[in-house]
N, C-alpha and C positions, 0 to 999 in steps of 0.2 A: 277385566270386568268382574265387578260382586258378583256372587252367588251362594247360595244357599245350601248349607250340607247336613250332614245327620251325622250325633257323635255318639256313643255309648259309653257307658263305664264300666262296663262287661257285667255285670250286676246288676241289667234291668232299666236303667233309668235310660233312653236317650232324649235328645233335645236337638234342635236344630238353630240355627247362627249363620250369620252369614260372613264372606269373607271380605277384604279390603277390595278398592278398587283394581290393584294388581293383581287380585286371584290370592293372595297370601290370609294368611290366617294369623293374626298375633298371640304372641303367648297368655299376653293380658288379655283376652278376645276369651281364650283356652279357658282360663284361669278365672274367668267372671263366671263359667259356667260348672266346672270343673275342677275347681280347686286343689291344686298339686300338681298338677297333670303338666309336665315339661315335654309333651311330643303327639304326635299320632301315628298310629299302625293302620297300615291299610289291608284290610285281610284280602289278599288276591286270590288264595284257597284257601284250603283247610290245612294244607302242610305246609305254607307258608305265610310270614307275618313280616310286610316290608315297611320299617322306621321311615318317612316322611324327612324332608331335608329341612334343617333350619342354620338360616342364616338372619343377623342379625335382630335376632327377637323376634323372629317371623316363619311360621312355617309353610313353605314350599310343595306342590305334589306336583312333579316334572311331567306327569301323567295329563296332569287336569285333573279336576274332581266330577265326579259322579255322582248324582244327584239319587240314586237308587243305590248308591254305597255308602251304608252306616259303617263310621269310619270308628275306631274304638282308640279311647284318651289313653296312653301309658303314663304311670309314675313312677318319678323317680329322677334322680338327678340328673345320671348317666356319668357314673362316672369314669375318668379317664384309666384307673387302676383297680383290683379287686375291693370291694368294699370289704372294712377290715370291721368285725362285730367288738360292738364294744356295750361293755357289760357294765352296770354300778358299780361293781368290783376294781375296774378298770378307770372307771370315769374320776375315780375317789383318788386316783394318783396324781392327776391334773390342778387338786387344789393346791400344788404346790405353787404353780401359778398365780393363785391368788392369795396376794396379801390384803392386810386392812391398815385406817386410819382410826385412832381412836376421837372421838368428840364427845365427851361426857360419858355415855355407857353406849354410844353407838358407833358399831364397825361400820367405814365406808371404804368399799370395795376397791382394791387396787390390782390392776393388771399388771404381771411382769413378761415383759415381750422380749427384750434381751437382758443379758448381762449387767447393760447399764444403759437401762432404759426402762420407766412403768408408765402407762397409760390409766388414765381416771376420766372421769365426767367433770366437768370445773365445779357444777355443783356440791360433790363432796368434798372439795377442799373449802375450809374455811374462809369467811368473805374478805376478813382482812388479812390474809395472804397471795402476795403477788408473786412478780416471776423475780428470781433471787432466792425468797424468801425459804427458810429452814423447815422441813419436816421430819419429824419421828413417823415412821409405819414399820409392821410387824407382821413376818411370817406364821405360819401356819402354829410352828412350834414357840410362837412368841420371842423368837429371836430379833431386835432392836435394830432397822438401818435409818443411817442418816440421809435425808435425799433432798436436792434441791429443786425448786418451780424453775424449769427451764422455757416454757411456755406455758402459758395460762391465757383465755381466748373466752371472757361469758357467752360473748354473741353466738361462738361453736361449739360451746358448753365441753371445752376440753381441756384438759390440762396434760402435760408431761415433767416425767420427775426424772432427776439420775440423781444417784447414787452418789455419796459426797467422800465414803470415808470407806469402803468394799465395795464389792461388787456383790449381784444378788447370784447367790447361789442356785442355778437352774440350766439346764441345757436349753436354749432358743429355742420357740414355735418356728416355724415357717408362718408367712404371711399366705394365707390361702386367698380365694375369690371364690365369689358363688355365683347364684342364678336365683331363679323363683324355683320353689320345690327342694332345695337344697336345707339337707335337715342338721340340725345341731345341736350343742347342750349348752347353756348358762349356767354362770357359778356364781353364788352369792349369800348374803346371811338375811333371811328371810325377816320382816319387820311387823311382828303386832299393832296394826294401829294402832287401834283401838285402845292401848297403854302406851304408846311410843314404846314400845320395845324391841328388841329381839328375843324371837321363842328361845332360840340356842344362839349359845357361840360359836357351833361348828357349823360347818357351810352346807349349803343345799344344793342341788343341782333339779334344772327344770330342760324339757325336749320339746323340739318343735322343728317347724322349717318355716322356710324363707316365704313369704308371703306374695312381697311387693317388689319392683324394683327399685330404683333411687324415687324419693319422694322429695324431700327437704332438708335442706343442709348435709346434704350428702347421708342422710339416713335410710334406713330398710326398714321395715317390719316381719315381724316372726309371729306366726301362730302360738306358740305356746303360753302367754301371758307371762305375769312374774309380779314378784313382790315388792314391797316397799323393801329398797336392801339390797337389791340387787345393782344397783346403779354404779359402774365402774366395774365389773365384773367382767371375767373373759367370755366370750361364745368361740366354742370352737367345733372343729368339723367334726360330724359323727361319721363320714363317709370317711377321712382323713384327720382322723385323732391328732397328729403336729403340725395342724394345720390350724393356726389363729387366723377367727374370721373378722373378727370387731370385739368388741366394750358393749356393755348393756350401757344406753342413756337414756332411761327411763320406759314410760307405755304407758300403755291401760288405754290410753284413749286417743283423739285427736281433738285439737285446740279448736275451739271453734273458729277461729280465724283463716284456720291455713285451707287455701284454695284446694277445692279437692278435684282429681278430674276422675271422666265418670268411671273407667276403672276401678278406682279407689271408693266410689259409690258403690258399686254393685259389690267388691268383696268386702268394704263392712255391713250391708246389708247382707249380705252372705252369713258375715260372723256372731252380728247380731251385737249382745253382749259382752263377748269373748274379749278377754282383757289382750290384749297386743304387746307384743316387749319391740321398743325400741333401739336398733344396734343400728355404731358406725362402726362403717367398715376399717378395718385394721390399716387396708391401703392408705388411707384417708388420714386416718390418723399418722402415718410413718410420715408424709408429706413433711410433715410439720417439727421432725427430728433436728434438722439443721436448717432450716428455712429461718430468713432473716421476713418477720413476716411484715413489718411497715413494708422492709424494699419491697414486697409481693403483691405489696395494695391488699390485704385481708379485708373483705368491708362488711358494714353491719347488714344482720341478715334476717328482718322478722322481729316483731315485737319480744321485750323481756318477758311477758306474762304469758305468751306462746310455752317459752321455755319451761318458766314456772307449772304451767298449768300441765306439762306434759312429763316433767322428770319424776322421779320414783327414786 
């Protein structure tokens, strides 16, 4: 049976929500009101603070709830291992990770995931290049590999390259996974609209965390926004730094077309105008490594101007 509980964010504000028909509480329920907030603490004293059971995107009190117990929102991922601090200092070694495509005077973003293997948005590859076809991209130090379109997908705005003539010099991410609340950093070369440009040739790094859970076409959203520039860039874990989370494929907004449910209402009403970076997930992406994808049935998914109107 619903019922109605009291949350705090230890800071003054509470609110009150009600819960599912099962008694559970959803994290997106948490999250429309709470923004971050991956758990609840049920304060039973003063000396103690008991975490709340979640299973499957839902959180549980084996108790029952108490209508006279303001229950207080925790944040934070939770992760499985010591969260390891990672500094600018630190984060700046990562862009070895990212290489570029040149197209006139603009870098577009490329992810190196393995040895022989980069991930991009299919947007930044050129329109007249299919899967076969020949590319020049360029490490950090401007060093030249040849790679070839081993998949290219508009509808999934993805593409994958390997390597034709080396291999890319870089020790492998791990494939990590997230949640909502889970924080990270983007790498990419930030774009002056306003002259189509790039401010710089070196790369930029932007922080945030995970917003939403799966929305469309296997995409997330990140609080921290992002630039024109960033599109094909790695996001990876600030909790677990060798831990590749996805590719930026654009942001800033949502298409007017795509169905939204009301989750997704109440936390952009939340954010207001806060530009949004959109990431697919790495998992997602890997699928698609050896995948014969006619045998798979790939099918179209959403209008092309969706795409347009959302990549960066």
């Amino acid at each position: 049976m619903a019922s109605k509980i009291k949350i705090s964010d230890g800071i003054g504000k509470v609110v009150s929500i009600w819960t599912e028909d099962d008694s559970s509480l959803t994290l997106e329920s948490l999250n429309s009101v709470f923004f971050g907030a991956t758990n609840l603490i049920c304060p039973v004293d003063e000396r103690e603070k008991v975490y709340l059971r979640i299973k499957n995107g839902r959180i549980y009190n084996p108790d029952g709830w108490d209508s006279n117990v303001v229950y207080l929102a925790h944040f934070g991922s939770r992760p499985t291992s010591p969260i390891q601090a990672v500094s600018k200092a630190s984060i700046s070694k990562f862009f070895n990770y990212l290489y570029y495509l040149m197209e006139g005077n603009t870098r577009h973003c490329i992810t190196i995931a393995e040895e022989d293997l980069a991930i991009t948005a299919s947007h930044c590859i050129p329109k007249n290049k299919q899967n076969g076809d020949s590319l020049t991209i360029f490490d950090q130090a401007g060093q030249s590999y040849q790679v070839s379109i081993i998949f290219r997908n508009k509808e999934l705005d993805l593409a994958l390259l390997k390597p034709t003539e080396k291999e890319f010099d870089i020790e492998p991410l791990e494939v990590g996974t997230f949640d909502i609340g889970t924080s990270y950093f983007a790498l990419g070369y930030p774009l002056d609209e306003d002259n189509n440009r790039q401010f710089t040739e070196s790369p930029n790094a932007v922080k945030g965390c995970v917003m939403t859970g799966i929305v469309r076409k296997n995409c997330v959203y990140g609080d921290s926004g992002g630039s024109k520039g960033f599109s094909g860039g790695p996001v990876i874990s600030l909790d677990h730094p060798r831990h590749l989370l996805g590719i930026v494929m654009g942001g800033r907004g949502l298409a007017k077309t795509w169905p939204l449910n009301d989750f997704l209402v109440r936390a952009l009403n939340f954010c207001g105008e806060t530009p949004r970076l959109k990431i697919l997930p790495a998992s997602s992406a890997m699928v698609f490594k050896t995948a014969n994808v006619e045998r798979r049935g790939v099918k179209r998914s959403g209008a092309d101007e969706d795409m347009e109107n959302d990549n960066e």
